[in-house]
Structure formats: structure tokens, C-alpha cells
Residue, then its C-alpha position, 0 to 999 in steps of 0.5 A: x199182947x197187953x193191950x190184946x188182953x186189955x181190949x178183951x175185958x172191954x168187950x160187953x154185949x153194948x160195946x162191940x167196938x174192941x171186937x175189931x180192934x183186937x183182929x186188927x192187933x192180930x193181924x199186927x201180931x202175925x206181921x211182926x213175927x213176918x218181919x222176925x222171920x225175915x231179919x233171921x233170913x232161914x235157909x229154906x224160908x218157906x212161901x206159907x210165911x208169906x202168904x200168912x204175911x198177906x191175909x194178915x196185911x189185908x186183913x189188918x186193912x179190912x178190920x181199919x174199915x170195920x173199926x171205922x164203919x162201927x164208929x160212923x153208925x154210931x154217930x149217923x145212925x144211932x138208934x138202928x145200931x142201937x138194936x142191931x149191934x150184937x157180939x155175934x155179927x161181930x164175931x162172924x164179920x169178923x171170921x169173914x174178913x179172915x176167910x175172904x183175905x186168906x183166900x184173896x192171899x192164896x190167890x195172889x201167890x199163885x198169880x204170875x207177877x203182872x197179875x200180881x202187881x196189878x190185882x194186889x194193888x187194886x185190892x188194897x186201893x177199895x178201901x180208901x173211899x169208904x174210910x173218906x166217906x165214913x169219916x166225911x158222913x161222921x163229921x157231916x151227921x156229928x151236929x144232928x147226934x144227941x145221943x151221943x156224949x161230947x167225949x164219945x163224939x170226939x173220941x170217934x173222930x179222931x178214931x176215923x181220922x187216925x185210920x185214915x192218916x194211918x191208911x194214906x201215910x202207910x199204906x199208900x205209898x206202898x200201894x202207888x210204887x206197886x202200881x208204878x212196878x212196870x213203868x220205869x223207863x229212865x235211869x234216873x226214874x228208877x233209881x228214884x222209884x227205888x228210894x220211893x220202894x225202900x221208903x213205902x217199906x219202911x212206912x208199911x212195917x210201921x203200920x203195926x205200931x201206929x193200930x197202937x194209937x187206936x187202941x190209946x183213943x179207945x180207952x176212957x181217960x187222959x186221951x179224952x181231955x187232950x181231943x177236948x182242947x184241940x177239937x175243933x167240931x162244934x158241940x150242941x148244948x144239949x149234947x154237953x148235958x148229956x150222961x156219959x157211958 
């Protein structure tokens, strides 16, 4: 909530960013208190939990692709985002990443469960290509940028990176066991895929506290001096001499 708060007074009609990473807390926020409402096992626990659970999940996915497609137009495509950048696209991509997951959600909890191990899955799968592709043109485009100081550059890298670790190490998993929900054929294959069940779990309650990172790389200060003596990239000089914002 703090941090909520802390990215709110970022917001400015020149830096949209925060805009994201504030639904995406959200979606962590509703998660949590998912998760409170499991440990307090209720007597008459009703389906509206899960399926706010859901939206929340898959939209805490959607606003991760958000955060990284702003930060890939930043450093590939500098001077268009430049003037189309606005907090009211923002605002509403924002509410439509929240309808369209609310009504995926709705979808699934009415799906039978075959349906169910196979649509989910699939839903969550989409994003995974464009976090890799996003995060490939960064890097591919971040020699040709100019207009973008040293420290934004590697402050957005490692944003997308973090996304992306946070999608395969968290995410991932989860979405392999579902796949892999129908496909147990031996003893030995089940008790191992129910190691692998509890474990993908364990890493997909993780992911609220990992969107914490991103909000650590969003902020000016330390974080910039510690991405400068582990990052790798290749600066132009003419990119070291430029102000910063």
C-alpha cells in the first residue's frame, strides 16, 4: 500500500509508467487477501473469491506486458511515444485489461474442467513471447538510443528482465503442471507431478511479493548505482553525456 501511494505521487503527464505498476500492485493487493481468505478456510466460502482470484491473476499478467511494452517504446521507439503518451490511454488500457480479464475469469469458472485445464493455461501462455520479444528489441535498439540517459536505459532493462524472470520462475511452472493436469499415467509420474503441483504453488503465491522489485527499479537512487556496476550493455559516449530526467 505504501508503495501504492509512493507510485501515485510519480504519476505526471510525461511519465506514465507508475500507471501500470500501480494495477499491477492491485492485482497483488486482491491476491493476498485471496490467499487470507483461504488460511481462514470459511465455512460457506463463496465462488465470487475465486473468481476475483482470477481477474486478478491474469491481470496482474497483462499489467507485467503493459510495464514492459511502455518500457520497450521507450528505448525503440523514443520520438512516437514521445507525443502519444498520455495518462488517459493509459488510464483506459488500463480499464481494459480489468474488463477483458474479469470476463476471461467469468468464463472459466463456468468452463467444465477440461476446458478449464486447457483454456487457462493457454491464456496465460500468450504473454510469454511478447515479454521475450520486448525485451530482445530493447536490447537490440538500446545502441541506437540517444535520447535516453545511461541510467533510464539500464533502469529499463533490468525492468524487463525482472518481468520476465518473474513470469518463467513464477509463473511458468504453474502453468506446465495445468497442462500436464491429464497426463499422469504411472504412480511414480503422479506422485512426482504432485511435488511439482505444490511447488508451482508455492512460486505462483510468491509473485505478489517479487512486483515489489519493480516498484525498487522504478525509483531514482541506490538502485541506479548498483544496475551501473553490474551492467554489461555497451553505452554510446554520446549517451553518457546526456541530461538526465
Amino acid at each position: 500500500m505504501v508503495a501504492i501511494y509512493s507510485l501515485y505521487s510519480m504519476v505526471r503527464s510525461d511519465h506514465v509508467a507508475p500507471i501500470y505498476l500501480i494495477n499491477l500492485l492491485i492485482t497483488d493487493v486482491l491476491q493476498f487477501c485471496y490467499m487470507i481468505i483461504r488460511v481462514a478456510k470459511p465455512e460457506n466460502p463463496k465462488i465470487i473469491f475465486r473468481y476475483i482470484y482470477l481477474s486478478a491473476l491474469m491481470a496482474s499478467i497483462c499489467f507485467m506486458v503493459c510495464i514492459s511494452l511502455e518500457r520497450y517504446l521507450v528505448i525503440a521507439h523514443p520520438l512516437w511515444y514521445h507525443f502519444r503518451r498520455t495518462i488517459k490511454t493509459s488510464v483506459v488500457l488500463c480499464v481494459l485489461v480489468w474488463v477483458l480479464c474479469g470476463v476471461c475469469a467469468f468464463l472459466i469458472n463456468l468452463s467444465v474442467d477440461m476446458i478449464r485445464y486447457i483454456l487457462f493455461p493457454i491464456l496465460l501462455l500468450l504473454p510469454f513471447p511478447l515479454l521475450i520479444f520486448f525485451l530482445v528489441g530493447t536490447l537490440k535498439a538500446l545502441s541506437a538510443s540517444t535520447s535516453v540517459p545511461s541510467d533510464e536505459k539500464r533502469r529499463i532493462v533490468g525492468i524487463l528482465v525482472l518481468v520476465l524472470l518473474i513470469y518463467t520462475l513464477l509463473f511458468l511452472p504453474r502453468i506446465i503442471c495445468f497442462l500436464k493436469a491429464y497426463n499422469d499415467d504411472c504412480l511414480l509420474l503422479q506422485r512426482c507431478n504432485f511435488i511439482l503441483n505444490n511447488l508451482s504453488i508455492i512460486f505462483l503465491r510468491l509473485s505478489p511479493l517479487a512486483d515489489l522489485f519493480l516498484y525498487v527499479l522504478m525509483r531514482k537512487g541506490f538502485i541506479d548505482k548498483l544496475l551501473a556496476s553490474v551492467c554489461c550493455c555497451r553505452m554510446n559516449s554520446n549517451d553518457i553525456s546526456s541530461p538526465s530526467v
